[in-house]
N, C-alpha and C positions, 0 to 999 in steps of 0.2 A: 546651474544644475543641468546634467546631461538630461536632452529629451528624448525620452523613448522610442527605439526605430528597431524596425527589422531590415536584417545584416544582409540576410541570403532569402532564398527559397528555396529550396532544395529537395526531391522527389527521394526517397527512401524505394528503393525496388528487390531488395535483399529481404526474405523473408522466409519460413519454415510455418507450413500449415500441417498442425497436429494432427494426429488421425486417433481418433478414440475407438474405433472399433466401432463405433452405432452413432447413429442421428442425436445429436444431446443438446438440450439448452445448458446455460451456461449463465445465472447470472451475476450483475455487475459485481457485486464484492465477494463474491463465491470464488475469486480465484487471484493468486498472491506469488510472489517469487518469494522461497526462503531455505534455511538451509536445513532440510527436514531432518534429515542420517546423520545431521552432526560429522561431516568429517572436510568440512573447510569451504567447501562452494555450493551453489546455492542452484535451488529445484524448484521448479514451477508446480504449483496445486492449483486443481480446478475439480469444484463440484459440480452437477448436477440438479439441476429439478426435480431427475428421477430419483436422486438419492446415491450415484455413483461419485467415488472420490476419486482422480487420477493424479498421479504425479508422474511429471517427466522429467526427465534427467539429459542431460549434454544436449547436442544440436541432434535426436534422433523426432522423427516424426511419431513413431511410436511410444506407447505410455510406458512410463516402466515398473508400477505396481499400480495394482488399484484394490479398494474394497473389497471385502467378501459379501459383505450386506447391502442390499439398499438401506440406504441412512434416512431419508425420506429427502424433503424439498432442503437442499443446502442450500444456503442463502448469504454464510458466511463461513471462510476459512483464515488459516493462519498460524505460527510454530513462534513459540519463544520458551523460554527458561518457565513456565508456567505453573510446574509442579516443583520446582525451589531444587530440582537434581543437579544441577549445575551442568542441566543440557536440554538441548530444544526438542518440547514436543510438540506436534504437528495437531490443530482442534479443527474439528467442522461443527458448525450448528446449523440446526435447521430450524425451520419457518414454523414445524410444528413446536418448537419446545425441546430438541432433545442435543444435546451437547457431547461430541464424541472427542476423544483423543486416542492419538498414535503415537506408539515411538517405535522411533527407526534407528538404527543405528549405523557406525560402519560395515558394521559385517555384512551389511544390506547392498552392501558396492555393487560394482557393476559385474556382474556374473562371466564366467569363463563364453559362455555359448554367446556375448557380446565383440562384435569384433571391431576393428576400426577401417571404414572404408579411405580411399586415396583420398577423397575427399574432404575427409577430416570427420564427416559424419558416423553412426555406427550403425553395423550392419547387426539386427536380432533375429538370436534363434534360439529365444528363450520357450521353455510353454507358458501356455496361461497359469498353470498351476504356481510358477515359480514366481508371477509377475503377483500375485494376491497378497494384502494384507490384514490381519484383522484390528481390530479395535483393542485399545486399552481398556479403557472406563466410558461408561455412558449413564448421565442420569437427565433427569427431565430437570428444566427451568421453563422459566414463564414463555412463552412462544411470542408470535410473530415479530424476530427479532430478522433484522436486513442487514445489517453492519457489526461492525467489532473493532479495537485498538489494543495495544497491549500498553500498561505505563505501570512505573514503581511509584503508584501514590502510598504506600504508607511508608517509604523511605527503607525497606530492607534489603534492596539490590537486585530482588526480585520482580517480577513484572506482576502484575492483576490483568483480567481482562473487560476489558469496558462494552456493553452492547448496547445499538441504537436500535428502536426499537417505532412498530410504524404505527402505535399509539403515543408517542412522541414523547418516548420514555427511557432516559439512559439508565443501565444498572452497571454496580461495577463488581466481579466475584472473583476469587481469594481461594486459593488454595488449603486447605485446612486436614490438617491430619488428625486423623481418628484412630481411638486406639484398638477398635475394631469393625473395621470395613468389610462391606459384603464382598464375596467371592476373593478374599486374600486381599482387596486392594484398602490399602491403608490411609484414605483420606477422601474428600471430595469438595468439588467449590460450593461457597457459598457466599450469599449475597452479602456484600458490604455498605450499599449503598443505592441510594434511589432519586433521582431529579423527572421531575415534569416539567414541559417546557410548551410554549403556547402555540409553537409552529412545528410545519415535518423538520425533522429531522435529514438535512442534505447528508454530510459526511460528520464523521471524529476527527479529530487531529491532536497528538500530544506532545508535548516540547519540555523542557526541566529550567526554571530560571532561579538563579539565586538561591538553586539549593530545595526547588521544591516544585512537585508535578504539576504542569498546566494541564487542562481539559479544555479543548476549543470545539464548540458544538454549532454548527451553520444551525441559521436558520433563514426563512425565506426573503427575499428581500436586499438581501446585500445585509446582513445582520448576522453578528455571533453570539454566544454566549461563552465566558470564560470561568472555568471550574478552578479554584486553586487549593490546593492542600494548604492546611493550618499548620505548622512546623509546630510539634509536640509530639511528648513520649506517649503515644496512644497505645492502649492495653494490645498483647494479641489477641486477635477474629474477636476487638471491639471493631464499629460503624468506625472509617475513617475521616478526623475532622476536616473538614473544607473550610473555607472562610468563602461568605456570603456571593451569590454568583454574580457575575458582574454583565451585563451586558451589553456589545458595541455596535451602537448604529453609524453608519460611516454617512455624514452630510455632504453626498458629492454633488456634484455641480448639475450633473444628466437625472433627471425625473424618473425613478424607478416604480416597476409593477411590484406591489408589497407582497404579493403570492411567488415572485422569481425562483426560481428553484438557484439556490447558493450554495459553493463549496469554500472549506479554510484548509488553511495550510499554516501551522503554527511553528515558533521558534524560527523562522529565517536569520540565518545568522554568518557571518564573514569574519575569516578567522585572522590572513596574512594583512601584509602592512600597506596593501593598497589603500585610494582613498575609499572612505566608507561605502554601503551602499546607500547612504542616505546624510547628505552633509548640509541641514538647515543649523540655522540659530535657535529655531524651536526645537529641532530634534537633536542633540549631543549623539556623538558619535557611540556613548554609554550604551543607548538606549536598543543598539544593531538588534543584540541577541531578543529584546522584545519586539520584536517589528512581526504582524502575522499580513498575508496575505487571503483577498479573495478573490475568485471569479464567479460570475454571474450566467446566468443561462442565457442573458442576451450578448453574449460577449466579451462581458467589460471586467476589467481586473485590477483592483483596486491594493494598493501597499499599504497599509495603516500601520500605527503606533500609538494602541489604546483608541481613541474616539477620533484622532486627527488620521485625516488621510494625507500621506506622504506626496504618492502619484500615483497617476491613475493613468489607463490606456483602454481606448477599444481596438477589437477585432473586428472582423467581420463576421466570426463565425458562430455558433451557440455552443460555448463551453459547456462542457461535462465533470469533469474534472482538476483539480490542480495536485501536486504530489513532487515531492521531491525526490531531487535527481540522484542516483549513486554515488559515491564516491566524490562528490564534487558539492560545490555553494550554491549551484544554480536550481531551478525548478523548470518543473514544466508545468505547459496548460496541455487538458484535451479537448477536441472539438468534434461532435459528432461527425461531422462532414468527413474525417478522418486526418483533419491537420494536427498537428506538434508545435505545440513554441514551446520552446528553450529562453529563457529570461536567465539575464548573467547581472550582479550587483549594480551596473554601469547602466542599466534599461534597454541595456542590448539583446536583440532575438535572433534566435535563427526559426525560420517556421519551415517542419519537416513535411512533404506530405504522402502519406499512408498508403498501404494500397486499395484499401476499402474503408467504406464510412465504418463507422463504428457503435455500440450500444455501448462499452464497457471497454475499461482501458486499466492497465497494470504498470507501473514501471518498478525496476531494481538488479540485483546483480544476477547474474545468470550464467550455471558452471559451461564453460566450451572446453570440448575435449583437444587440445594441440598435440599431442601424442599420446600412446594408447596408458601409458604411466602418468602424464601430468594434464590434470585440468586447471582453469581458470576462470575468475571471473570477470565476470565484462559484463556492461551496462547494457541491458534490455528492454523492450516493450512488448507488452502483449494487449492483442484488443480481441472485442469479444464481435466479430460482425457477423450476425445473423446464428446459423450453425455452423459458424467457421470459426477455431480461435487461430488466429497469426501470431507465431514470436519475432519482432527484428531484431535480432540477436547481434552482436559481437556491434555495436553502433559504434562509430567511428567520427564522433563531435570533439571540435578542437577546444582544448584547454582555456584557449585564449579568444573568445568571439569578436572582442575589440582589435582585434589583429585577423583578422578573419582572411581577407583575399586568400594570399596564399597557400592559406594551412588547409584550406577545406581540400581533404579527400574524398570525391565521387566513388557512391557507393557502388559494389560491383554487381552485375544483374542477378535476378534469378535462375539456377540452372533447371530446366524444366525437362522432367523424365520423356 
């Protein structure tokens, strides 16, 4: 069995720091890459504390809409199919209880007074007036909610939205149409579902196996808990059934603090005909698309399959996060310190390093404009350090890390005004 190593080191110095217009915190799950306006490539959202929503568009330093209201303390953002239109709406929640949505559409594109500089960037000369947007629907739910996921637990194709919450309380709420909603609006969410759970709440993670939604929910310690849907014709806006929660402690070999702050990462899975990423006699190669990852606040990142752990590797550094990568098999860990590992099936790494530490870290696709008509996406990060947020946009990680030498391209530097 291959042993886990890192490949390269390599310094990331390419990077676009946002300009919000005012001093903002930012926090950790308050801010997501997705594709809000529905028209193919994908926009970066970030809330505020104060209650500000921004969304940015292509490699421009500036926001390209934001709120008209303060929302209050956002805590959690995020866009999918949510309201069952067969298009993504964009939600923020906040810390107090109040749960907003957007929709954006095409027609929301990039405005004539956007121009495109030599350097591929865009040069704005929008007003404010043009850059605002307002809210959809807003109603209250239960508060101090920190996190969010989107998953089709009742199997209709549609997503629900899951919230963690920091009395250590997942709900999961449902779209529901009414046949007379206030102010024209023809529906609103409602709760489906409710678990208590003995520890905080690190992150969510959701994956689909065998036909039916997983819920993976850290808790502290190196320990998950796994939520799975009961496969039944369940009534509509009945509670949807689960089948009993399961919970995994992983028995690793290193003495863990039972308070560790933990994160999961569910469904890892390897699609082409390489050798597996996991080829024991105990584990069949069957078992790939069950395989969940975690990392540890001290470090340590552990591969499991149900209660057995695969492999395991330390860092040196205190993970933050683990999240999967765009467009590809591999994942990544964060680490406060401001490093990057990239983990590829084979337990090969590449560890990137940032320009600054970090409190909060984002990865996913991210539109870059290549000409003033055609955007694209490409694999991005975004961290949240201090009052600063950073995108490294257009990231340029090779396909193949087990073949590494010669493919790695050195990132090009920062152009500094």
């Amino acid at each position: 069995m291959p042993v886990p190593e890192i490949l390269i080191t390599a310094p990331v110095v390419k990077w676009l720091e946002l300009d919000f217009g005012e001093s903002v915190t930012i926090l950790p799950n308050a801010c997501s890459f997705a594709d809000v306006d529905n028209d193919g490539v994908s926009e970066f959202v970030a809330g505020s504390i104060s209650g500000e929503l921004f969304i940015f568009k292509s490699i421009s330093a500036k926001y390209w809409k934001k709120s008209t209201e303060q929302l209050g303390m956002i805590t959690a953002v995020g866009a999918g199919d949510i309201m069952r239109k067969k298009k993504n709406i964009m939600y923020a929640v906040t810390g107090e209880g109040n749960l907003y949505t957007f929709a954006l559409s095409a027609s929301h594109a990039l405005p004539k007074d956007f121009e495109l500089e030599s350097t591929g960037k865009l040069k704005d000369h929008s007003s404010a007036r043009n850059r605002n947007i307002d809210y959809l629907t807003h109603q209250t739910i239960p508060p101090n909610i920190v996190m969010s996921v989107l998953a089709d637990i009742d199997g209709d194709g549609f997503p629900e939205i899951l919230f963690g919450m920091t009395d250590r309380v997942v709900r999961s709420f449902k779209w529901v149409e009414l046949s007379n909603g206030p102010g024209g609006i023809t529906g609103a969410f409602t709760t489906m579902n409710k678990w208590e759970f003995s520890g905080q709440i690190g992150n969510l993670s959701s994956t689909t196996f065998n036909g039916a939604a997983e819920i993976f929910v850290s808790q502290p310690g190196g320990c998950c808990c796994r939520l799975k849907t009961a496969l039944s014709s369940a009534q509509p806006n009945a509670e949807i059934a689960f089948e009993p929660p399961v919970y995994h402690s992983s028995s690793v070999t290193r003495t863990r603090n039972n308070s560790m702050q933990t994160h999961v990462l569910a469904g890892i899975s390897f699609t082409d005909q390489e050798p597996a990423f996991v080829t024991t006699e105990a584990v069949p190669v069957k078992y790939e698309k069950d395989i969940y990852a975690m990392c540890n606040f001290d470090g340590s990142l552990i591969v499991c399959h149900e209660d057995t752990v695969l492999w395991e590797f330390q860092t040196s550094e205190n993970l933050i996060t683990i999240q999967p990568l765009p467009f590809r098999d591999e994942f990544v860990l964060a680490a406060g310190s401001g490093a990057v590992y990239v983990v590829n099936r084979n337990k090969k790494m590449v560890k990137l390093l940032l320009a600054e530490p970090m409190s909060g870290f984002a990865v996913g696709s991210y539109g870059s404009v290549t000409r003033p008509t055609e955007n694209i996406n490409t694999c991005a990060f975004a961290t949240i350090s201090g009052p600063k947020v950073l995108i490294y946009h257009d990231l340029d990680i090779p396909s193949n890390l087990d073949k590494l030498g010669s493919l790695w391209r050195r990132p090009v530097l920062k152009q500094r005004a």
